[in-house]
C-alpha positions in Angstrom: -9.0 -35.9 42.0 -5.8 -38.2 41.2 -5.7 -39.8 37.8 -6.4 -43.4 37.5 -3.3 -45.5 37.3 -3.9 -47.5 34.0 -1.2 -50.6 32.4 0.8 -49.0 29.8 3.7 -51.0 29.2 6.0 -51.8 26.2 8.7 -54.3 25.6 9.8 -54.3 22.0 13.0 -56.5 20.7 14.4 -54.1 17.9 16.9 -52.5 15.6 18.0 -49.2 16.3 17.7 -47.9 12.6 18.0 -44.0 12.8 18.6 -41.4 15.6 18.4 -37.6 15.6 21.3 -35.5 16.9 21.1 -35.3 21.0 19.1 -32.1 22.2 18.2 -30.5 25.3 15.1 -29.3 26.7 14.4 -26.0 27.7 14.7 -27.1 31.2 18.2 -28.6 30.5 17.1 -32.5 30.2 19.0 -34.6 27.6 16.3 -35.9 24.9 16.7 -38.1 21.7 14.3 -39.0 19.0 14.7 -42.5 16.9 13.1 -44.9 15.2 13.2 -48.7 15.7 12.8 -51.5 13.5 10.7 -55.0 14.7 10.8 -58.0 12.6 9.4 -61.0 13.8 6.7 -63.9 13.4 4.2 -63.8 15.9 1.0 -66.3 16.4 -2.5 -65.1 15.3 -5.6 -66.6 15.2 -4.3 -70.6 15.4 -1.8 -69.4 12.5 1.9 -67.2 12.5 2.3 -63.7 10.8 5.3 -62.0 10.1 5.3 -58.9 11.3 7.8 -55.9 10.2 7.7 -52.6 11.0 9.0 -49.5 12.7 8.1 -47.2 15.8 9.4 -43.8 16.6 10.4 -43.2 19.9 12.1 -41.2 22.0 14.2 -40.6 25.6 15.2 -38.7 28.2 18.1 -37.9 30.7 20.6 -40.6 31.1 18.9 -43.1 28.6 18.9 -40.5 26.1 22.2 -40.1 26.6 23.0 -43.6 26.4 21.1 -44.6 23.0 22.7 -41.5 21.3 26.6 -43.5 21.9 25.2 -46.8 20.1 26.3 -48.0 16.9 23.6 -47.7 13.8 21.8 -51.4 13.8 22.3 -52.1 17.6 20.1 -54.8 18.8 18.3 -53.8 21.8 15.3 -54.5 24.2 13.3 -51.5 24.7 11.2 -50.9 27.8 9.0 -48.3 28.3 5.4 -46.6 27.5 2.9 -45.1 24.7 1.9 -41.9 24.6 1.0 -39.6 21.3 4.2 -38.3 19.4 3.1 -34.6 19.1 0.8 -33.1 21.9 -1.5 -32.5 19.4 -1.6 -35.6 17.0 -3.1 -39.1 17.4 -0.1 -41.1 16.5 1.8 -43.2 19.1 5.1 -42.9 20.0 7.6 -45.1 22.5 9.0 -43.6 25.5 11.9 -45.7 26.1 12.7 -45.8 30.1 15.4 -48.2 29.7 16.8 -50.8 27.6 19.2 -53.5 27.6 21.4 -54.5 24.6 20.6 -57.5 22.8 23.9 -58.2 20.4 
């Protein structure tokens, strides 16, 4: 039975505030770990909140490879999906599938 093709889509404006040394899977695929910083004011309930935080993430082949040549603080656009950081755990991590930079 195929699985049910459900909306999982992420586009995040953010800082690229720390990165982990470029590795390699075991079947030879470039991968990156990092975490992104969002600050922005966002409207809520007929009011605005400020919202701050940060998101691990992570990617693979050529946009791993990309993101690991950026500059510490680059502004980008991150695209890409949810899914659990560690097979086994219940928090969410972003799978970056591509990105754009935004200054």
């Amino acid at each position: 039975m195929p699985a049910t093709v459900r909306a999982n889509q992420l586009i995040l404006d953010a800082s690229l505030t720390d990165r982990e040394p470029l590795r390699y899977t075991p079947a030879g695929i470039p991968a990156l770990s990092l975490t992104l910083r969002h600050a922005s004011e966002q409207a809520e309930a007929e009011g605005r909140r400020k919202v701050d935080c940060e998101i691990a993430a992570v990617a693979y082949g050529s946009v791993a490879q990309s993101l690991a040549r950026l500059p510490a603080d680059a502004g980008l656009r991150a695209k890409g999906f949810l899914a659990r950081r560690y097979r086994t755990g219940t928090s969410l991590c972003l799978h970056i599938t591509e990105y754009e930079l935004t200054h």
